[in-house]
MDTraj code that builds the backbone (N, CA, C; nanometers):
import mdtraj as md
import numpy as np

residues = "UNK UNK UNK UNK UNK UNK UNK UNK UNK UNK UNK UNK UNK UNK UNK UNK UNK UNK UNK UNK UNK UNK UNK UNK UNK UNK UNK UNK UNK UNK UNK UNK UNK UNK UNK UNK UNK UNK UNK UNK UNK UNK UNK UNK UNK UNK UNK UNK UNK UNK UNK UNK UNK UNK UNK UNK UNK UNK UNK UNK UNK UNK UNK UNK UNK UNK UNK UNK UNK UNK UNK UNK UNK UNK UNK UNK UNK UNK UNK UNK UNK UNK UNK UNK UNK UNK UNK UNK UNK UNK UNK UNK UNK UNK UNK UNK UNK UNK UNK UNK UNK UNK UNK UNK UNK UNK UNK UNK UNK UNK UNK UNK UNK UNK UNK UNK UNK UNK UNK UNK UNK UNK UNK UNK UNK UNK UNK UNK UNK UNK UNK UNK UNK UNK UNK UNK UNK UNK UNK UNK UNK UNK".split()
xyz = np.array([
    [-0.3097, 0.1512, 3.5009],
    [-0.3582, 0.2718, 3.4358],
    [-0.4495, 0.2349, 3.3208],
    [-0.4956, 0.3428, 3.3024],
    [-0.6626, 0.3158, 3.2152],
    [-0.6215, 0.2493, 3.0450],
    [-0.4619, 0.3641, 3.0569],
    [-0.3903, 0.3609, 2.8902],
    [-0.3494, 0.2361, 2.8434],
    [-0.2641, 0.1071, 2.9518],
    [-0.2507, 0.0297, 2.9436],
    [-0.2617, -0.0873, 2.8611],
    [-0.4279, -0.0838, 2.8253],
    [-0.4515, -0.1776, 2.7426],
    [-0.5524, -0.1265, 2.6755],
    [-0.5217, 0.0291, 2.6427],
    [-0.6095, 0.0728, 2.5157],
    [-0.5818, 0.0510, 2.3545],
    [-0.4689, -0.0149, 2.3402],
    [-0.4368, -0.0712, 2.2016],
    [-0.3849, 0.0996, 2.1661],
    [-0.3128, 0.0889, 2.0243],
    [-0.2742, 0.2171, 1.9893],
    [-0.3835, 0.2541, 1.8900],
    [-0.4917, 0.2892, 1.9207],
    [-0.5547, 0.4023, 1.8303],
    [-0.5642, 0.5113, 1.8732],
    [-0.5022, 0.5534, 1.9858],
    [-0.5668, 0.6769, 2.0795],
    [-0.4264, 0.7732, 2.0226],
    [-0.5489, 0.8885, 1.9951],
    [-0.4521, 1.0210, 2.0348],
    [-0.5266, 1.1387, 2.0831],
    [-0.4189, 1.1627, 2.1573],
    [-0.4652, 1.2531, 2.3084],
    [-0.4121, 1.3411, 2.2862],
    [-0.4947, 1.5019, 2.3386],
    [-0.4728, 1.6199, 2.2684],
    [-0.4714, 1.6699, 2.4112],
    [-0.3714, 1.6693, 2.4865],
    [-0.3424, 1.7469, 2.6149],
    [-0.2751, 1.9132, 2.6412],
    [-0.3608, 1.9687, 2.7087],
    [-0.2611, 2.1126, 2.6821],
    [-0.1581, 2.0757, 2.8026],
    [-0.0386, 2.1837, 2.7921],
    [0.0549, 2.1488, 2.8965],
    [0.0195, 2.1327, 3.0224],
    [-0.1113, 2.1892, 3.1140],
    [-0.1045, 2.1618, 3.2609],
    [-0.1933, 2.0428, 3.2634],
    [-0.2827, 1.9476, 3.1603],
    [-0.3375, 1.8079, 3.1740],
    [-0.2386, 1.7404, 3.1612],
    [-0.1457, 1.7616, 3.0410],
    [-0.0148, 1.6683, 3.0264],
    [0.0973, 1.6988, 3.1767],
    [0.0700, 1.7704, 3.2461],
    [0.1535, 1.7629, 3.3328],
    [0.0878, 1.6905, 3.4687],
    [-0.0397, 1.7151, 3.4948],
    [-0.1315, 1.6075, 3.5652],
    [-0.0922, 1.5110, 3.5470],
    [-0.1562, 1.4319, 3.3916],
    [-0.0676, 1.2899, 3.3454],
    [0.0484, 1.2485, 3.3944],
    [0.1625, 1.3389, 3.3744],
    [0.3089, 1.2801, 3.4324],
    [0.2997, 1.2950, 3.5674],
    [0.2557, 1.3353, 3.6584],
    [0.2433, 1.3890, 3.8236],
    [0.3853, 1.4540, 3.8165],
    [0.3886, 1.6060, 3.7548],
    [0.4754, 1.7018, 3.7393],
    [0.4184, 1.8344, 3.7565],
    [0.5122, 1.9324, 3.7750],
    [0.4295, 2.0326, 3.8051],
    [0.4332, 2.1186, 3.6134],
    [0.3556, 2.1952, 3.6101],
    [0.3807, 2.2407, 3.4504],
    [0.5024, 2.3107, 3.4395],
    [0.5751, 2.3833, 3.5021],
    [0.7454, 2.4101, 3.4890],
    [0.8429, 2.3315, 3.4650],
    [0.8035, 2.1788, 3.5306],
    [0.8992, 2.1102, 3.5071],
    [0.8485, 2.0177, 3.3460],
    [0.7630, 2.0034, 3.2908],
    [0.6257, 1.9415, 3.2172],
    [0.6961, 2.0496, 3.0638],
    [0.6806, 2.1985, 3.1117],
    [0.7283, 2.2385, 2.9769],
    [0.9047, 2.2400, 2.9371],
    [0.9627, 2.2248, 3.0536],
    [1.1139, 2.2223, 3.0058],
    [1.1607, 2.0973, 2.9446],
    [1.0932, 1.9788, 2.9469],
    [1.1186, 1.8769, 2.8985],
    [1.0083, 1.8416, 2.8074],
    [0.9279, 1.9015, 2.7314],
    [0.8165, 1.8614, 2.6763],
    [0.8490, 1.7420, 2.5561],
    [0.9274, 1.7920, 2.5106],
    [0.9522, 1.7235, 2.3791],
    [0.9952, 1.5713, 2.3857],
    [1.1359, 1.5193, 2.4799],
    [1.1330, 1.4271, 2.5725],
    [1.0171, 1.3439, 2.6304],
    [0.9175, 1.4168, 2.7415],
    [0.8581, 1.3356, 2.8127],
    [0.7358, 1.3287, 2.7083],
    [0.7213, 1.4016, 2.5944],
    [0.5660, 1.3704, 2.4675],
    [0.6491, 1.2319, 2.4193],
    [0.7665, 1.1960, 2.4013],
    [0.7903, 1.0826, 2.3481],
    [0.7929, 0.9789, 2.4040],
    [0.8208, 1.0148, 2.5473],
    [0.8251, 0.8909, 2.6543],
    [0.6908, 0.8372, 2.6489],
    [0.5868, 0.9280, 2.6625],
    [0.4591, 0.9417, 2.7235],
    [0.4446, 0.8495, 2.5856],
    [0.4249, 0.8863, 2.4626],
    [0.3391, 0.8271, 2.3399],
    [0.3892, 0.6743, 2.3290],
    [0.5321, 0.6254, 2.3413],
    [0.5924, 0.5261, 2.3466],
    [0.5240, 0.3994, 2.4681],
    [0.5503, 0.4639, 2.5601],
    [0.5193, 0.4095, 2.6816],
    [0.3739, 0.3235, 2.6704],
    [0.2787, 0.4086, 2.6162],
    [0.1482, 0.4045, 2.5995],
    [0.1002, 0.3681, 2.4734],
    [0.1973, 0.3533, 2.3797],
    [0.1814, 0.3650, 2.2311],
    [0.0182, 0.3978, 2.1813],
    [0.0488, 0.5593, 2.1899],
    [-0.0363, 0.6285, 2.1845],
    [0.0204, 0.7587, 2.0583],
    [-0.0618, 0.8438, 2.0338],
    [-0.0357, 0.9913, 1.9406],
    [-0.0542, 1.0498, 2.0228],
    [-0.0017, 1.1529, 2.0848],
    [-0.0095, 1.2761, 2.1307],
    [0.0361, 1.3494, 2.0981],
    [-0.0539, 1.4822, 2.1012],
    [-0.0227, 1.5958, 2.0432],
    [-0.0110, 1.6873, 2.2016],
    [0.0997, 1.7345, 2.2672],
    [0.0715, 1.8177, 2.3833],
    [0.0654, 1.9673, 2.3628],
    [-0.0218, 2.0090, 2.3354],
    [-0.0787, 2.1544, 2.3399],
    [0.0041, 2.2425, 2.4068],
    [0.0280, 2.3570, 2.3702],
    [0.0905, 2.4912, 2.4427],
    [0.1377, 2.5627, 2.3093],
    [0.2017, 2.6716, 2.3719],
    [0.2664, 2.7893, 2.2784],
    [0.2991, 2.7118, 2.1416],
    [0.3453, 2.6001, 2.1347],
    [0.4166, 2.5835, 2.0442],
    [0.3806, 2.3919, 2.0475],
    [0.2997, 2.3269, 2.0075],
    [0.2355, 2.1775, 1.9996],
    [0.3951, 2.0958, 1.9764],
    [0.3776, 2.0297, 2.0721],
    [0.4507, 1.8908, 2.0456],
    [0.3193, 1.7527, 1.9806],
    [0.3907, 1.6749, 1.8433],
    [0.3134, 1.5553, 1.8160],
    [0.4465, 1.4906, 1.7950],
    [0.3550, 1.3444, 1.9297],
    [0.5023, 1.2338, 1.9510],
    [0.4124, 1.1322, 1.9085],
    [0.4941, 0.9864, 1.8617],
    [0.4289, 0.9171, 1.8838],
    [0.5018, 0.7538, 1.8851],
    [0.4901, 0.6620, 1.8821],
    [0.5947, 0.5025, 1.9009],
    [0.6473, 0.5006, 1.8169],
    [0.8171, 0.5400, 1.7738],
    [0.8807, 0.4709, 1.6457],
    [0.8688, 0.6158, 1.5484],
    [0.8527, 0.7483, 1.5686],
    [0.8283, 0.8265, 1.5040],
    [0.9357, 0.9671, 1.5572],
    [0.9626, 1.0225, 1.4338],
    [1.0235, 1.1647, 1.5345],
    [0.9217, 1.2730, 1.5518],
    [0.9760, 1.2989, 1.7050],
    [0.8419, 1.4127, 1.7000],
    [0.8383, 1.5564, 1.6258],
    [0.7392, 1.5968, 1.5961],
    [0.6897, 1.7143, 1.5387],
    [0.6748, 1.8684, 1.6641],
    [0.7640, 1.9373, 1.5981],
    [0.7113, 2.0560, 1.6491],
    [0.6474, 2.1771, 1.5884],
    [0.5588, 2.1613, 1.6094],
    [0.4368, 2.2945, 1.5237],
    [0.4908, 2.4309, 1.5821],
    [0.5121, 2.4744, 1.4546],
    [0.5475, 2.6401, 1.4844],
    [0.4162, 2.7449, 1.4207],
    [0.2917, 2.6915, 1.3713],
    [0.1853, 2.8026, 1.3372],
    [0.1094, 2.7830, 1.4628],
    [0.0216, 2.8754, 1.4385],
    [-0.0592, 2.9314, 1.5610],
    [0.0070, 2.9877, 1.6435],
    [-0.1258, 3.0881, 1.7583],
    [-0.0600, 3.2054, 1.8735],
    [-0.1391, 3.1884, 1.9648],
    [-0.1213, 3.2724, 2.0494],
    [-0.1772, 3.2918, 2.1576],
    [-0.3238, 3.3548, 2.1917],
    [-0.3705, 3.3664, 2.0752],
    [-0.5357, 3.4035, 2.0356],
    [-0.6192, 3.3149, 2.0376],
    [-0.5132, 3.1647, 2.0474],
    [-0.6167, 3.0521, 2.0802],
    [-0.6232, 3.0066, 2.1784],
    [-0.6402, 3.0479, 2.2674],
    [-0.6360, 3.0183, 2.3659],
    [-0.7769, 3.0351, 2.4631],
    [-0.8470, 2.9897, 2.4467],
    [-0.9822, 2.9710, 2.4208],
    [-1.0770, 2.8798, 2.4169],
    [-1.1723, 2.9211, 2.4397],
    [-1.2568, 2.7715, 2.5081],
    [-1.3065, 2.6952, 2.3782],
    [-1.3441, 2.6097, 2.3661],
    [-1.3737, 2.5314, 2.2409],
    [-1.2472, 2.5485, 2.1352],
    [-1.1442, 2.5488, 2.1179],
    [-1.0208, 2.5314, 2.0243],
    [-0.9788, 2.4059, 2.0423],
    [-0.9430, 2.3681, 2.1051],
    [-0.9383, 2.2357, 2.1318],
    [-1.0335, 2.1018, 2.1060],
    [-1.1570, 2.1780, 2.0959],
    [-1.2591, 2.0539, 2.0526],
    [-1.2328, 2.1237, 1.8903],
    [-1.1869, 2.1962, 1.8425],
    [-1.1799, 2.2250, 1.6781],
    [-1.0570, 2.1289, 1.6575],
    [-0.9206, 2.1327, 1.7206],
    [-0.8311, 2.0580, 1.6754],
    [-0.9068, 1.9338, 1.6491],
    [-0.9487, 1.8437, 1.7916],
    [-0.9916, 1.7676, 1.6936],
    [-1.0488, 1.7063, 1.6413],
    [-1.1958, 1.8355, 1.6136],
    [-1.2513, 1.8092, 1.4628],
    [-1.1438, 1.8163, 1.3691],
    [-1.0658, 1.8493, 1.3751],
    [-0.9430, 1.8719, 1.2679],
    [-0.8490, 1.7000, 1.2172],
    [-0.8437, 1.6957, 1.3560],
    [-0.8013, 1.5905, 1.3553],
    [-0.8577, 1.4436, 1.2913],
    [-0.9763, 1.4599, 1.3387],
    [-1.0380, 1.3873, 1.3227],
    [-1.0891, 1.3491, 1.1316],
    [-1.0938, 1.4720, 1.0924],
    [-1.1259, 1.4774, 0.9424],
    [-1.0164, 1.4696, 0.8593],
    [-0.8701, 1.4370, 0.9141],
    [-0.7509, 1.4034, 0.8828],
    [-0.7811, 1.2317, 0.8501],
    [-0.8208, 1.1624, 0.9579],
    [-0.8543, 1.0364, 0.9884],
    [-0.9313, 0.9916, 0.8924],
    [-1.0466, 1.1032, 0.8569],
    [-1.1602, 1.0324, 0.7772],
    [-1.0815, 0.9943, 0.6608],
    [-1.0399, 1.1063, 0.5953],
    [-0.9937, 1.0910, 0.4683],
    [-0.8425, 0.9948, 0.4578],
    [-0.8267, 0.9059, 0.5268],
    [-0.7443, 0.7897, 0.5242],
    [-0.6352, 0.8433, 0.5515],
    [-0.5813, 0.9288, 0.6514],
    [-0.4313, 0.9660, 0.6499],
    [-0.4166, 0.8424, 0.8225],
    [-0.2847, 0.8354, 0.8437],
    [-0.2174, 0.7588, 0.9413],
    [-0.2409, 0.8610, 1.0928],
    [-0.2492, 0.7992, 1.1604],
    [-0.2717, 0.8908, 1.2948],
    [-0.1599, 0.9641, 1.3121],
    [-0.0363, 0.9757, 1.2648],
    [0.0637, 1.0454, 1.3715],
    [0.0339, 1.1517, 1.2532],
    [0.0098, 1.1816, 1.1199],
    [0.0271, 1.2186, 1.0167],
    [-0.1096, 1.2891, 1.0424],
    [-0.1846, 1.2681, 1.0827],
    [-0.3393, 1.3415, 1.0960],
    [-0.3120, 1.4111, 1.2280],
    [-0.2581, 1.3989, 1.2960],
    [-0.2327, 1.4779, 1.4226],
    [-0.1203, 1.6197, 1.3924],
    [-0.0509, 1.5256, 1.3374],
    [0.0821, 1.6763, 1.2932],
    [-0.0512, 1.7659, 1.2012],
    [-0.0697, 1.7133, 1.1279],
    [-0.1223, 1.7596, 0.9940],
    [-0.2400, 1.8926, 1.0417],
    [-0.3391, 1.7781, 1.1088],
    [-0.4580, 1.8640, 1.2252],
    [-0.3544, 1.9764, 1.2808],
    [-0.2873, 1.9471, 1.3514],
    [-0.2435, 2.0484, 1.4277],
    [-0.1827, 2.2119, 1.3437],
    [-0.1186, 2.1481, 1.2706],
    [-0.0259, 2.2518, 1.1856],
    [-0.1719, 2.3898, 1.1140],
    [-0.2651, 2.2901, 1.0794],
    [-0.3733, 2.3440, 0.9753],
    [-0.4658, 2.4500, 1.1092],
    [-0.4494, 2.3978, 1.2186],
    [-0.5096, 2.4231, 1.2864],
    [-0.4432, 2.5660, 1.3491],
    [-0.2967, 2.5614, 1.3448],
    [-0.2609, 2.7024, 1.3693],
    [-0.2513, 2.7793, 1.2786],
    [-0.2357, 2.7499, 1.1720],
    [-0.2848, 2.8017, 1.0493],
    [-0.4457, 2.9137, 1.0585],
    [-0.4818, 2.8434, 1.0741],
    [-0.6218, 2.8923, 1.0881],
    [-0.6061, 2.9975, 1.2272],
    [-0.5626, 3.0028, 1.3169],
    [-0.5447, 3.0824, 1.3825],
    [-0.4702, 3.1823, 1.3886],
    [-0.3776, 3.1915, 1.3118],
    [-0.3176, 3.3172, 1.2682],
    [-0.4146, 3.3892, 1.1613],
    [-0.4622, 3.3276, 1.0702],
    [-0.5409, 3.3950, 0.9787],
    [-0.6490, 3.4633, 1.0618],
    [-0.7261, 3.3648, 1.1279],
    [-0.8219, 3.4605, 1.2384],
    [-0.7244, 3.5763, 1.3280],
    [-0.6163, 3.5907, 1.3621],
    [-0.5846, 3.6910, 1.4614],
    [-0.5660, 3.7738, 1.3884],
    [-0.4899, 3.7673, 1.2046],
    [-0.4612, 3.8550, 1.1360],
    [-0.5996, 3.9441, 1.1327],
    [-0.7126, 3.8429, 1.0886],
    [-0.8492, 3.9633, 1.0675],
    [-0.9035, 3.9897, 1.1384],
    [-0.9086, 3.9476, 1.2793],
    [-1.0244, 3.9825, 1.4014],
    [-0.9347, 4.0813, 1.5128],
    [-0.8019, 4.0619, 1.5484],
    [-0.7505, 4.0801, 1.5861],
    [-0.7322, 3.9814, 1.7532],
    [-0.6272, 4.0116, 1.7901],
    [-0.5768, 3.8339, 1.9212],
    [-0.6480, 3.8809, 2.0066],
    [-0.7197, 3.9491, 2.0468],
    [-0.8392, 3.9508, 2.1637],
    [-0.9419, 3.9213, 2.0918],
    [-1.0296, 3.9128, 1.9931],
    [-1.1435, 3.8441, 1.9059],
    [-1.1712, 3.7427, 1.8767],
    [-1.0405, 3.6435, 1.8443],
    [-1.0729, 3.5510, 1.8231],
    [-1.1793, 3.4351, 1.9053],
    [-1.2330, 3.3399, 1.8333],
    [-1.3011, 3.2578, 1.8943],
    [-1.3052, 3.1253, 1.8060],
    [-1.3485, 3.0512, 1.9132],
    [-1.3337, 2.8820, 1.8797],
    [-1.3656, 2.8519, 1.6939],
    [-1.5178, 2.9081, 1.6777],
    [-1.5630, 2.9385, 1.5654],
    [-1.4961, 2.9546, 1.4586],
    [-1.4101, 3.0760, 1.4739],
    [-1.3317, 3.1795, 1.3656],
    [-1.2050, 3.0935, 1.3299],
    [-1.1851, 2.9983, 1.3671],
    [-1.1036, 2.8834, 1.3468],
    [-1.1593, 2.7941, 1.2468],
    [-1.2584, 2.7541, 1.2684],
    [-1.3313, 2.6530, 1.1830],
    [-1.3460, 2.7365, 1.0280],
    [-1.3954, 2.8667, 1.0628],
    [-1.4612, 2.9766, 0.9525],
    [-1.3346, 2.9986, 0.8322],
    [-1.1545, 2.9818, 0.9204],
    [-1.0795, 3.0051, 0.8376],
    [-1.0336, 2.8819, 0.7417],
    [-1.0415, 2.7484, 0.7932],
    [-1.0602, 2.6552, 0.7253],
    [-1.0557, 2.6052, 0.6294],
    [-1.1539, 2.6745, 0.5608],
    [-1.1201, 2.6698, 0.3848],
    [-1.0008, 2.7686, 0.3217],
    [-1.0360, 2.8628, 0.3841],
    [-0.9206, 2.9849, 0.3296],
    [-0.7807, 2.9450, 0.3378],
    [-0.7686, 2.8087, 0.4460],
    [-0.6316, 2.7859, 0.5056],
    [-0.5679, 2.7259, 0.4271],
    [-0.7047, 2.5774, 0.4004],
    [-0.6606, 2.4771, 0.2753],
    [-0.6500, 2.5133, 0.1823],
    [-0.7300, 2.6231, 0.1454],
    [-0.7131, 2.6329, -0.0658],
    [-0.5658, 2.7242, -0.0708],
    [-0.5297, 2.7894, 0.0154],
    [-0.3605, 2.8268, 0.0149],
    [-0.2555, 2.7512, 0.0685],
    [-0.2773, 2.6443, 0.1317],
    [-0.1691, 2.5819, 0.1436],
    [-0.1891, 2.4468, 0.0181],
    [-0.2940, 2.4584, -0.0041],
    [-0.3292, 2.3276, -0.1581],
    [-0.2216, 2.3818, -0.2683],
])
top = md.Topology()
chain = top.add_chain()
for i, resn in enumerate(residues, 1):
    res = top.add_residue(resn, chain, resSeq=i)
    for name in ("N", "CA", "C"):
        top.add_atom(name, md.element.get_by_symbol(name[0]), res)
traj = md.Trajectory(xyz[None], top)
């Protein structure tokens, strides 16, 4: 497999039916064990993953996993996922640890999506209106 000998810098931002591709599972069986097989999976591979759905699992080698309880179902949407991670990613810049920039990304990131569903309402939202809440997200959780 490709993961094998990618060294651990990788973290992979799978929603539940890619992460269930990955395991060759079907997504029923993929979300009843998510939390489990995100740790197997990150270990195995010593990798960060964050597995996307209702509710984000971030696992990663030697770590307990994280379960994100912000964000809804308004994100669900095309380009959100390339915002996590820009999110993520600007976790990284500013010197935080990957499993810690992934929780972190993620959490900020549903953050921002509730604030967008609060003002646009959960059929409005868009990839954008994520990024737009951003600041509003950080200077209240600062």
């Amino acid at each position: 497999m490709l993961l094998s000998g990618a060294g651990s810098r990788l973290i992979f931002t799978p929603h539940v039916k890619e992460f269930a591709r990955l395991l060759g599972k079907t997504t029923e069986e993929t979300k009843k064990s998510r939390m489990g097989l995100a740790q197997q999976y990150a270990k195995t591979y010593n990798i960060i993953l964050a597995a996307k759905d209702a509710r984000t699992v971030v696992a990663g080698k030697g770590k307990i996993p994280y379960l994100n309880l912000s964000g809804n179902s308004a994100m669900a949407k095309a380009g959100s996922g390339d915002v996590l991670a820009g999110m993520i990613t600007g976790c990284l810049a500013l010197g935080m640890e990957r499993f810690e920039a992934a929780a972190f990304g993620v959490f900020v990131h549903g953050l921002c999506g509730d604030e967008a569903r609060d003002r646009y309402g959960a059929h409005s939202v868009l990839a954008t209106d994520l990024i737009e809440m951003t600041p509003i997200v950080l200077r209240e959780i600062h």
